[in-house]
C-alpha positions as CSV (number, residue, x, y, z in Angstrom):
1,X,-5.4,7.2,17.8
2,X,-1.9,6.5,17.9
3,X,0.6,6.7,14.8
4,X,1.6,2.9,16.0
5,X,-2.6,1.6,16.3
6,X,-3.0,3.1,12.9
7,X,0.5,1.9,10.9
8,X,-1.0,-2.1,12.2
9,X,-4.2,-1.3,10.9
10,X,-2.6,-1.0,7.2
11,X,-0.5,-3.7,7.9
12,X,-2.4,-6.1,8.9
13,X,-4.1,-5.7,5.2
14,X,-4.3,-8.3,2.9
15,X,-2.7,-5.9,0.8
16,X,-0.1,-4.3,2.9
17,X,3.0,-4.2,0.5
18,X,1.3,-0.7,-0.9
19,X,2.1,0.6,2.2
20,X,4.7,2.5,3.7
21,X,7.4,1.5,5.4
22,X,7.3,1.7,9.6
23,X,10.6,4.2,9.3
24,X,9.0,5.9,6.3
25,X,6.1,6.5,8.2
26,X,7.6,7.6,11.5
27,X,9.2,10.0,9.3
28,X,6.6,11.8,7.1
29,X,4.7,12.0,10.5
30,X,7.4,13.8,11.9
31,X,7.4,15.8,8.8
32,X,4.0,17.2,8.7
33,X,3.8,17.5,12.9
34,X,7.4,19.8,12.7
35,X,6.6,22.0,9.9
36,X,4.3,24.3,8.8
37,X,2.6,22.4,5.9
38,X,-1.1,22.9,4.9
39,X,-1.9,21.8,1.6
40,X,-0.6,18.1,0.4
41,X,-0.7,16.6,-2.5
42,X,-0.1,12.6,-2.3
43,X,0.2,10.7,-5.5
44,X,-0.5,6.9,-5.3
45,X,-3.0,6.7,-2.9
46,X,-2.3,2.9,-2.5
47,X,-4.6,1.5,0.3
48,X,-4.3,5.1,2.4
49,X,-1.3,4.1,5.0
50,X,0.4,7.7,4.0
51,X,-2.9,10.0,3.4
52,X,-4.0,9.1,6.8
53,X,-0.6,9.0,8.9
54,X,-0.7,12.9,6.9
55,X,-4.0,13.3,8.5
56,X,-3.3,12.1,12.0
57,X,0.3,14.0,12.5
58,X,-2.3,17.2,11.4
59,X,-4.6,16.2,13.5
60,X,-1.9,16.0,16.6
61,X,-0.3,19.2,16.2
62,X,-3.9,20.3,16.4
63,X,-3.9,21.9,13.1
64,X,-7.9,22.2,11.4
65,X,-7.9,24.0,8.8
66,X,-5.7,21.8,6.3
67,X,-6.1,20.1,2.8
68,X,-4.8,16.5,1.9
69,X,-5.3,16.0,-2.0
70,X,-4.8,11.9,-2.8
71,X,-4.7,10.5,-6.6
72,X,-4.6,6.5,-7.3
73,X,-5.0,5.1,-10.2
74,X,-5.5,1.4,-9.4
75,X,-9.2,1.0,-8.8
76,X,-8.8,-1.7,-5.6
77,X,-6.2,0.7,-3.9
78,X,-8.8,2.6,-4.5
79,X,-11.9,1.2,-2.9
80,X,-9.4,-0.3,-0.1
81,X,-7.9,3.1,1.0
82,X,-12.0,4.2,0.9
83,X,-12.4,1.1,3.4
84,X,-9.4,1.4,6.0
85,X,-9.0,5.2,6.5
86,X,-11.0,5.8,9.7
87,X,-13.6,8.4,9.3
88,X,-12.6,11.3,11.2
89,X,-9.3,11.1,9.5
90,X,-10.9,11.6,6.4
91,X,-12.6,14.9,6.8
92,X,-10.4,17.0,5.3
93,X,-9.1,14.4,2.5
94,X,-10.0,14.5,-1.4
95,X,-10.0,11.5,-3.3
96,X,-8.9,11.4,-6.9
97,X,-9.2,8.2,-8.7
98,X,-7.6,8.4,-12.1
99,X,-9.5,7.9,-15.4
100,X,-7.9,6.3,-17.8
């Protein structure tokens, strides 16, 4: 999958102003492709735009053995980031809803 197939998915969301911007994006991408990051820790899941461009820029610099934490406290973001992550970007993910 490419960063660009996988930015339109979130946007073309009902609910696509909790997601990042396309710069934003392109950037944290870059980020996590160019440096030797591991272990994330993304608060404000939203609908999952940033957990899985995390994920894919992992998954592109070939990199397996990583950990992307994700905590959202609005219960639709939520469910709709559980929804629109593909799968096999979600394999090394864990989901934190907050409890209020």
């Amino acid at each position: 999958m490419e960063l660009t197939t996988l930015y339109k998915l979130f946007a073309s969301s009902s609910e696509a102003q909790w997601i990042v911007r396309w710069d934003n994006a392109q950037e944290l991408y870059n980020f996590v492709r160019e440096n030797p990051v591991k272990k994330v820790l993304d608060l404000g899941t939203g609908i999952g735009c940033s957990p899985a461009i995390i994920a894919l820029a992992f998954q592109d610099k070939g990199e397996t053995n990583y950990e992307i934490h994700t905590v959202e406290q609005t219960q639709k973001c939520y469910d709709l980031a559980q929804k629109l992550i593909p799968e096999e970007l979600k394999k090394n993910m864990r989901f934190y809803p907050r409890r209020l």
